[in-house]
Backbone bond lengths (Angstrom), bond angles and torsions (degrees), N, CA, C in turn:
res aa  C-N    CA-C-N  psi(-1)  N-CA   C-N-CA  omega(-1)  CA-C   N-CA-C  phi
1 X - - - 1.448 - - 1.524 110.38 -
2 X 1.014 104.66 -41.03 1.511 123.01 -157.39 2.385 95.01 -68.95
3 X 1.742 98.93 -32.31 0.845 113.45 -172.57 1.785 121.28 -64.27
4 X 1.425 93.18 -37.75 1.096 123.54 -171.77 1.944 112.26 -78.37
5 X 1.104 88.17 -21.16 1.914 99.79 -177.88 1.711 86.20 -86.01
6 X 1.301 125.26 -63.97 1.156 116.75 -162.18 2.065 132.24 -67.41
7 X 1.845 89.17 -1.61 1.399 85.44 -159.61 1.850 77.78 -106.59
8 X 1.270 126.53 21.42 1.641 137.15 -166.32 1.576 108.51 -110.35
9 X 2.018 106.76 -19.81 1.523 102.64 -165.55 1.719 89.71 -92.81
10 X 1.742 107.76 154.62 0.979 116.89 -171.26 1.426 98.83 -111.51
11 X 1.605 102.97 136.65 1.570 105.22 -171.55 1.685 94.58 -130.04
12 X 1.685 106.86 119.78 1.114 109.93 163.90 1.949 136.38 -43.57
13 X 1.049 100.90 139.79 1.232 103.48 177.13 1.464 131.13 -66.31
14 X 1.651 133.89 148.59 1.618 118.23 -148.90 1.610 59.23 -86.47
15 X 1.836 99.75 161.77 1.429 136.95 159.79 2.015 103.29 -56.75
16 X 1.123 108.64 121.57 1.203 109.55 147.91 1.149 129.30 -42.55
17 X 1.269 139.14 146.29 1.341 153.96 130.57 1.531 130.53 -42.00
18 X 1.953 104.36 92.62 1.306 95.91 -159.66 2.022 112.77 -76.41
19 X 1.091 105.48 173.26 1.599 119.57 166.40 1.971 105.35 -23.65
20 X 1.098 104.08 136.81 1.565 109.43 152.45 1.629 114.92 -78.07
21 X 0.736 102.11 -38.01 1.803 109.96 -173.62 1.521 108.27 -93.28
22 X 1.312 112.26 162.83 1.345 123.50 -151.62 2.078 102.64 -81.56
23 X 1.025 103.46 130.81 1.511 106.04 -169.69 1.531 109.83 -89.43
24 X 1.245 112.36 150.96 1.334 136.80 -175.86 1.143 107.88 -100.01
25 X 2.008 114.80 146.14 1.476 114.22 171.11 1.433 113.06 -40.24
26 X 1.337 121.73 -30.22 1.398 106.59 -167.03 1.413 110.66 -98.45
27 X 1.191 95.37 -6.97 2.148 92.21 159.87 1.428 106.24 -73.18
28 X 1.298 135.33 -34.15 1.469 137.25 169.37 1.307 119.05 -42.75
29 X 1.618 93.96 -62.87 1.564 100.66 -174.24 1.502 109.38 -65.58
30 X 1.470 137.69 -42.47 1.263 130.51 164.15 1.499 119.40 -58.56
31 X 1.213 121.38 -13.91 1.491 121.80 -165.76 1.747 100.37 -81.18
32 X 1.319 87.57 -59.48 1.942 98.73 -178.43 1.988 115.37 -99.13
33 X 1.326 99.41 13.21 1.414 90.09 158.23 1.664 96.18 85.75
34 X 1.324 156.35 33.74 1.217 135.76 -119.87 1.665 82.32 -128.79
35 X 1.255 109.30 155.05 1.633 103.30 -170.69 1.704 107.57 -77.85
36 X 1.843 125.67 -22.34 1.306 115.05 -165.38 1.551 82.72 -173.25
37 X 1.705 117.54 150.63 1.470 123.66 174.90 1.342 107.54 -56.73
38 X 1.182 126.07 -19.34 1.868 131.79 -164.90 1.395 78.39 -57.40
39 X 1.349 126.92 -63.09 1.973 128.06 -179.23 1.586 97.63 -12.05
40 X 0.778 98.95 -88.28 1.701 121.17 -161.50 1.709 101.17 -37.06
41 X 1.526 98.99 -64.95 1.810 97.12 172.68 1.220 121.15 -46.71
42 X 1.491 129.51 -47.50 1.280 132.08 178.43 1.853 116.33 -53.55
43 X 1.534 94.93 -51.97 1.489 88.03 -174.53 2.177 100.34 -77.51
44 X 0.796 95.39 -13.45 2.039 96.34 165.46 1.762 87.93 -64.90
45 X 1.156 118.52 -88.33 1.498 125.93 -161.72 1.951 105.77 -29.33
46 X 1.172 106.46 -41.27 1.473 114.79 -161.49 1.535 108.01 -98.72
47 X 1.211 136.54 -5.28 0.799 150.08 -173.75 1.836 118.05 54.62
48 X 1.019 108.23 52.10 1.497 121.53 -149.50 2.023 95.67 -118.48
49 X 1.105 95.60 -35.00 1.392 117.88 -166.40 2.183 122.50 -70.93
50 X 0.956 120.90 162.73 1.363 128.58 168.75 1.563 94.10 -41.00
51 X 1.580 132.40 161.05 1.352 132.44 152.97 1.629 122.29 -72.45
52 X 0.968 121.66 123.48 1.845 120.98 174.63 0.964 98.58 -129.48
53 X 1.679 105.37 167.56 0.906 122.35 -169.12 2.211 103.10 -139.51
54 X 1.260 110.51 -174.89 1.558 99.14 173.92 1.404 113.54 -133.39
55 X 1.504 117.25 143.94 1.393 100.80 176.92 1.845 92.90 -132.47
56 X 1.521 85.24 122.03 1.545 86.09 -159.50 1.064 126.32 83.38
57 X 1.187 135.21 -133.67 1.305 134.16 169.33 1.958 121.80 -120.70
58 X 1.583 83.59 29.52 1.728 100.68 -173.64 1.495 85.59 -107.73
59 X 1.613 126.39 153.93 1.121 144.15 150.07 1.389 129.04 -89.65
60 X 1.480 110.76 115.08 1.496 108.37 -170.96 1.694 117.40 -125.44
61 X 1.384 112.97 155.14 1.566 121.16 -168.09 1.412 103.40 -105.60
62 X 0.957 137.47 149.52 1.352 142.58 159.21 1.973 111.06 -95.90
63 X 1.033 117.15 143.24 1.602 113.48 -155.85 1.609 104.15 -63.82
64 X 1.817 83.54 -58.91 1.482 96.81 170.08 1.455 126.38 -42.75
65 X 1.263 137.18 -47.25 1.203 121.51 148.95 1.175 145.74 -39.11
66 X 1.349 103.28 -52.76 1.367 117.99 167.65 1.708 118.95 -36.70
67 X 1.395 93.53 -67.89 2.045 114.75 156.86 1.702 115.45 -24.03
68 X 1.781 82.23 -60.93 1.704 82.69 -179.65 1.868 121.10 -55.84
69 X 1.476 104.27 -61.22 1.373 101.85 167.50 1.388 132.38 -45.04
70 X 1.081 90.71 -41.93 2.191 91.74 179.42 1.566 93.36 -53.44
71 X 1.327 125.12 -54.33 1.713 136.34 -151.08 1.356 80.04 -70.08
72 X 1.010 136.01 -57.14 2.206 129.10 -169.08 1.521 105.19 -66.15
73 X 1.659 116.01 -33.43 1.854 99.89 -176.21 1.993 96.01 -79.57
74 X 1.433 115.56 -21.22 1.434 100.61 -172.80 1.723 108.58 -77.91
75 X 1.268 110.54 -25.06 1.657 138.02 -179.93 1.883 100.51 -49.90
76 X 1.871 101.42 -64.15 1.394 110.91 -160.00 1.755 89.69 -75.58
77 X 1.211 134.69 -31.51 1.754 140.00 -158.88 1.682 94.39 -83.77
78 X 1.432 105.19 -15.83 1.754 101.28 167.89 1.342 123.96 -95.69
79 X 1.237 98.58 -24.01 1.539 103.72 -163.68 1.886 103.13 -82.63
């Protein structure tokens, strides 16, 4: 019984190991499942989003940021 309770608890998965190199809207949208890159622009436009920056006229994420934000929406979804 005892077996059966324990093989029932759900234990989150360790976090991946993101990119060394600077990520693209479309590493976003594959990262979190996102329905279309417009995601990514919108939360850029709204300020809602990971921090980027542009080089050229490409938009780019830094991982570490990225990291940071996820850790503040799981932060504010606790609090």
């Amino acid at each position: 019984m005892a077996d059966r309770r324990r093989a029932s608890v759900e234990v989150a998965p360790a976090p991946r190991a993101l990119p060394t190199r600077f990520l693209t809207p479309d590493d976003l949208v594959e990262m979190f499942e996102l329905p279309s890159v417009e995601t990514v622009y919108q939360w850029r436009r709204k300020r809602t989003g990971p921090r980027g920056f542009r080089v050229g006229r490409h938009l780019r994420f830094d991982p570490e940021d990225v990291r940071a934000w996820v850790e503040s929406q799981i932060k504010r979804v606790a609090a």
